[in-house]
MARKOLDO-70631 format. One record per residue (C-alpha): chain; x, y, z; residue number from 0. Coordinates in pm, 1 decimal, always signed. Each point is the difference from the previous one (the first is absolute). Layout:
# MARKOLDO-70631
 mol       c1       c2       c3 seq
   A        X        Y        Z NUM
...
# end
This chain:
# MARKOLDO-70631
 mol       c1       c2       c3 seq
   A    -81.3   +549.8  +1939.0   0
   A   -391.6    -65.4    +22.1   1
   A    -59.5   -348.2    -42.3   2
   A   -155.7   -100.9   -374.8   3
   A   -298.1   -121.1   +144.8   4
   A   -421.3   +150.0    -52.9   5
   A    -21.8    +46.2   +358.3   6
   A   +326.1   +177.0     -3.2   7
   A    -89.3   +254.6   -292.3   8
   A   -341.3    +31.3   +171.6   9
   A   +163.2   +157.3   +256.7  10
   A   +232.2   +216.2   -106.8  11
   A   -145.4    +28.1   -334.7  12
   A   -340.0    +23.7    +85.6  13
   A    -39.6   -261.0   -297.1  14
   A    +44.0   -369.9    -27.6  15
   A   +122.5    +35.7   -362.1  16
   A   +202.6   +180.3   -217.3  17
   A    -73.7    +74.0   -404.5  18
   A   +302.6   -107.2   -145.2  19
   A   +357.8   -141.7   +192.9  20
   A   +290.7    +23.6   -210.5  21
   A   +366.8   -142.4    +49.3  22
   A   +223.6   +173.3   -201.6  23
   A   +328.7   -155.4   -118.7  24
   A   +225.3   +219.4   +121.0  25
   A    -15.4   -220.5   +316.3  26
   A   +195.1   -302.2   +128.9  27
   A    -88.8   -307.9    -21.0  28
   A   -184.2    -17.1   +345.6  29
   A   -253.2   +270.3   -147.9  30
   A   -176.1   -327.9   -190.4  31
   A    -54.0   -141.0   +361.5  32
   A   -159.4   +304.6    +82.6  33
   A   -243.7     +7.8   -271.4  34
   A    -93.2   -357.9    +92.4  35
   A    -72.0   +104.3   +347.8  36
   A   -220.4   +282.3   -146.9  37
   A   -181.6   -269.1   -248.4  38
   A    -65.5   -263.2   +249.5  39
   A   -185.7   +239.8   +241.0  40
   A   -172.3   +185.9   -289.3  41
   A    +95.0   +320.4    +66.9  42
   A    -81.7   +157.0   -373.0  43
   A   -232.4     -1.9   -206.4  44
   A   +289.3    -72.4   -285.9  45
   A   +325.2    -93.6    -18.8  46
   A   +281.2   +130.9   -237.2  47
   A   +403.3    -21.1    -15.8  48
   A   +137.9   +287.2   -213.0  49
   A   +354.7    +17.9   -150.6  50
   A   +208.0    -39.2   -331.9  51
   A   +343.2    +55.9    +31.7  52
   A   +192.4   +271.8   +218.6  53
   A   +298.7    +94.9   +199.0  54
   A    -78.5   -273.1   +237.6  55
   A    -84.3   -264.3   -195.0  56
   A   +331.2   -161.4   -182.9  57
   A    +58.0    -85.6   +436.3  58
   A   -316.4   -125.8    +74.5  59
   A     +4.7   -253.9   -282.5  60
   A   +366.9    -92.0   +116.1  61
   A   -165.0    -87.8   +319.4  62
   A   -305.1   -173.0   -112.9  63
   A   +246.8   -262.8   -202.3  64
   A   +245.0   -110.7   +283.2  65
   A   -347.6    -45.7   +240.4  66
   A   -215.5   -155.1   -262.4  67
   A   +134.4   -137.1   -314.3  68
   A   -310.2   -174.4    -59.6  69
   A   -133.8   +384.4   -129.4  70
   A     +9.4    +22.1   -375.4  71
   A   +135.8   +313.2   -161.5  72
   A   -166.3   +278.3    -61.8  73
   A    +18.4   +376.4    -76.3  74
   A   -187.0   +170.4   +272.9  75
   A    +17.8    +24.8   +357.0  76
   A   -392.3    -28.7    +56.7  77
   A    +22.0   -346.2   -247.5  78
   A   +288.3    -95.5   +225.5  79
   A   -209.6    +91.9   +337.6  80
   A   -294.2   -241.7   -177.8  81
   A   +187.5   -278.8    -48.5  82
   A   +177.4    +23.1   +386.2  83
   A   -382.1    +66.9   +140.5  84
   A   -164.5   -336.6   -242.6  85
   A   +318.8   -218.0   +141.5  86
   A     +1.9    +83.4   +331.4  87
   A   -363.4    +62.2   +106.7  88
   A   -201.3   -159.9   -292.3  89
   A   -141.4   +373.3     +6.9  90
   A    -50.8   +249.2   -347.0  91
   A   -124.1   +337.2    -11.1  92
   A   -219.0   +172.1   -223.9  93
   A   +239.8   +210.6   -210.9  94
   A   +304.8    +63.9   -123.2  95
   A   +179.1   +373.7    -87.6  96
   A   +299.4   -149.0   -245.9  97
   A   +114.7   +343.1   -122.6  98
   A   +120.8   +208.9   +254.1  99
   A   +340.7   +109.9    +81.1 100
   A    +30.4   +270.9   +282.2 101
   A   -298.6   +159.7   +298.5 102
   A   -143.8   +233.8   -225.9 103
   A   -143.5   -271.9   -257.0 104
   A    -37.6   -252.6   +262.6 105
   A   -239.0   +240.4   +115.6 106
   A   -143.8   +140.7   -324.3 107
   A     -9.6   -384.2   -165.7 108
   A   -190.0   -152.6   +296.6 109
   A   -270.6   +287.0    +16.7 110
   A    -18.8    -91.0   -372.8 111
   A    -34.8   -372.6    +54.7 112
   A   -275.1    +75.0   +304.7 113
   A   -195.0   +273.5   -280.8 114
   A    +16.1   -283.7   -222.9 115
   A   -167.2   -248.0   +212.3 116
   A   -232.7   +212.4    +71.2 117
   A    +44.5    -52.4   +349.9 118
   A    -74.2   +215.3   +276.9 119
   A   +237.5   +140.9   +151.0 120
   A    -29.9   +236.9   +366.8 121
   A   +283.6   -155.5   +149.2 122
   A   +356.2   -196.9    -85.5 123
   A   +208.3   -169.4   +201.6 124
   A   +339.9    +52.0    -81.3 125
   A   +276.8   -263.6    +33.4 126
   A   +355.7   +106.1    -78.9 127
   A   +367.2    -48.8    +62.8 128
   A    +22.4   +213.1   +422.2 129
   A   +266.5   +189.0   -186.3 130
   A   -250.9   +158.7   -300.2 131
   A   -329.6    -26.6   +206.0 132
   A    -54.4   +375.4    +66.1 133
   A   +118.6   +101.0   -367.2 134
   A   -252.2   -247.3   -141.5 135
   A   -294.9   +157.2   +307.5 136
   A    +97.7   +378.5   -134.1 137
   A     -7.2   -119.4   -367.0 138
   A   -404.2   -142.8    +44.9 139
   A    -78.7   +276.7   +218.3 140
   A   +115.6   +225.5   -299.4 141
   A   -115.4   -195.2   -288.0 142
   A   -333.9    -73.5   +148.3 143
   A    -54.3   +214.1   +327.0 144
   A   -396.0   -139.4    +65.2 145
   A   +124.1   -365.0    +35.4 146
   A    +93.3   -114.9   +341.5 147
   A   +336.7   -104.2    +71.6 148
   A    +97.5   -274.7   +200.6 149
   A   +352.7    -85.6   +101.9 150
   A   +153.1   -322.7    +15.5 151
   A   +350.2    -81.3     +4.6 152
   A   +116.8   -320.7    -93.9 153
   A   +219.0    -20.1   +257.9 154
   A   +200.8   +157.9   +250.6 155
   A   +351.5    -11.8   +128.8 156
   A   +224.3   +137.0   +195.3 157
   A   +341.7    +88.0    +18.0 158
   A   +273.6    +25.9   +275.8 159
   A   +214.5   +248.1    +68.1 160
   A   +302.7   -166.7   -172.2 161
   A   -200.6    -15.5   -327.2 162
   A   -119.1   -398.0    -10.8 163
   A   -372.5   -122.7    -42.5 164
   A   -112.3   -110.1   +378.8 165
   A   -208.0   -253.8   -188.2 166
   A    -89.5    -20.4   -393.7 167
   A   -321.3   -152.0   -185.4 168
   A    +10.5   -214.2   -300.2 169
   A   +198.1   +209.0   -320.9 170
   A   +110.8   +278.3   +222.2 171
   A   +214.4   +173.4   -200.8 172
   A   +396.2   +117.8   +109.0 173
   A    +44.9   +246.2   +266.6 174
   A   +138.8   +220.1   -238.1 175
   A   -266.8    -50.3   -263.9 176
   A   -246.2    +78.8   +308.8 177
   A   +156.2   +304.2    +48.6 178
   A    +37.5   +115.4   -368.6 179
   A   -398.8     -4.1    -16.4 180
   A    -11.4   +175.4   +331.3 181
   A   +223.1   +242.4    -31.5 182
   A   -131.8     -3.8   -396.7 183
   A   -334.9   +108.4   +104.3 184
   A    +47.8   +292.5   +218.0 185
   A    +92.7   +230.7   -270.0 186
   A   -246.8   -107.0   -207.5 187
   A   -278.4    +55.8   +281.4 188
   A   +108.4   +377.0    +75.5 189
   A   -224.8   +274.5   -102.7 190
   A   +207.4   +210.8   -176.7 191
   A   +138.0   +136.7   -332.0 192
   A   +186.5   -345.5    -52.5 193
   A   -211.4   -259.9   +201.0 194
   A   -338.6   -143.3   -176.4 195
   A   -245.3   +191.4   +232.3 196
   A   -213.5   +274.4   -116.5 197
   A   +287.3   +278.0    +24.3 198
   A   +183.7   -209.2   -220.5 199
   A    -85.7   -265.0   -287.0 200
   A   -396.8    -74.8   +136.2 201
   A    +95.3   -353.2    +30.9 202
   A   -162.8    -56.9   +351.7 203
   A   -191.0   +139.6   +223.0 204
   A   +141.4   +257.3   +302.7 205
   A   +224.5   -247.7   +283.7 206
   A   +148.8   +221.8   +301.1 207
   A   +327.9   -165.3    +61.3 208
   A   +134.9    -33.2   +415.9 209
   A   +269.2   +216.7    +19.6 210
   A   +205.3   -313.5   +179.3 211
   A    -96.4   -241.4   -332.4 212
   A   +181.0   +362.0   -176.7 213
   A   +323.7    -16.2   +264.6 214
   A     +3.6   -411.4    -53.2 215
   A     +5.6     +8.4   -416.2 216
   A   +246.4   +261.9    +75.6 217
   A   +263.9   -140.7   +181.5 218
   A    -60.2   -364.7   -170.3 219
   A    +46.2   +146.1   -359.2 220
   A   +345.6   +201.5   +167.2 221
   A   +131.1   -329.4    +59.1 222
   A   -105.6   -193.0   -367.1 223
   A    -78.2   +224.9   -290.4 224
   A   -115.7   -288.2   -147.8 225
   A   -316.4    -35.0   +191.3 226
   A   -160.0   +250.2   -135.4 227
   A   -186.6   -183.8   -289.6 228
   A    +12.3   +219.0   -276.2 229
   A   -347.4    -40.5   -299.7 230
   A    +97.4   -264.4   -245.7 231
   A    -90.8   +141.2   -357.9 232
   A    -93.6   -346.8   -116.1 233
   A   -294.4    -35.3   +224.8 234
   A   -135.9   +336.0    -44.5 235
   A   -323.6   +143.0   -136.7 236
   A   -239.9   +283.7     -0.6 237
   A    -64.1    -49.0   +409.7 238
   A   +284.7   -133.1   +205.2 239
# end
């Protein structure tokens, strides 16, 4: 990962700055350490955490209770991500995106939010769960193909070969979990008549997919049906 630094983005960038950073909530925890990092060296120009209420979320507020009951209820993950950012880092962004419930309006409601601003916006850095960063890439790219996209997981991880985490950041979620929105994602990222590319529902943007990440999602969803995350209906919407 570059580091979140000017100097760093200078370089590999060939800009100190970004437009607009955004953490969306479909991240762990950790993400909201991540976005401090990024707003104590002033890497954008802006600062926004998007979410409402998804697939992911019921978890992530499970999580955020048992490591800080201090946080007040709430009914969004970007509120949530607010409150853990103010407590822990006496940090706040600029805005919030309350509303949305899957990628597609993530997307759709924080090019909204930006429009309504009126801030400029060339170039985004992107800040999601490792699992859904390339879905949420291909779904800018598509939505709004002139704006540079930068990646930036919130974290990564890895996994040995007898399935456990080698080491896990704050509000990592269960190994299985982990692998539901892995395995969840590949069949959502294909380009075909049932994936969300542009050969199938025009969610996202074209992603070429290894043939090894094909063999992998293969033989892991052989051994557990159940990791292959299937849309939830309740979280749907006119992008997804």
């Amino acid at each position: 990962m570059v580091e979140l630094t000017p100097s760093a983005f200078q370089k590999t960038l060939g800009y100190s700055q970004v437009d607009v950073c955004a953490l969306f909530g479909g991240s762990i925890i950790a993400g909201v350490d991540v976005l401090a990092d990024a707003i104590t060296h002033q890497v954008a120009k802006h600062y926004v955490i998007v979410g409402g209420y998804g697939h992911t979320t019921e978890k992530l507020f499970a999580q955020v209770a048992q490591l800080y009951p201090e946080v007040t209820p709430v009914e969004s993950e970007s509120e949530l991500f607010s409150q853990v950012l103010q407590l822990k880092y006496g940090l706040t962004v600029d805005a919030l995106e309350t509303k949305s419930t899957n990628c597609g309006n993530n997307i759709s409601n924080l090019l909204a939010l930006v429009a309504d601003r009126g801030w400029p916006c060339e170039s985004v850095l992107l800040m999601q769960d490792a699992t859904m960063q390339l879905r949420m890439h291909a779904t800018l790219s598509q939505a709004a193909p002139d704006i540079q996209v930068v990646d930036y997981a919130t974290y990564q991880v890895k996994v040995s070969e007898d399935l456990q985490f080698l080491a896990s950041p704050e509000g990592m979620w269960s190994l299985h979990h982990y692998l539901t929105l892995l395995c969840g994602e590949l069949p959502r990222l294909r380009d075909d008549a049932q994936g969300y590319g542009p050969k199938g529902k025009g969610y996202l943007a074209h992603v070429d997919i290894p043939e090894q990440v094909e063999q992998a999602w293969q033989a892991l969803v052989a051994q557990d049906s159940t990791l292959n995350r299937q849309a939830n209906p309740q979280f749907k919407s006119a992008i997804k």
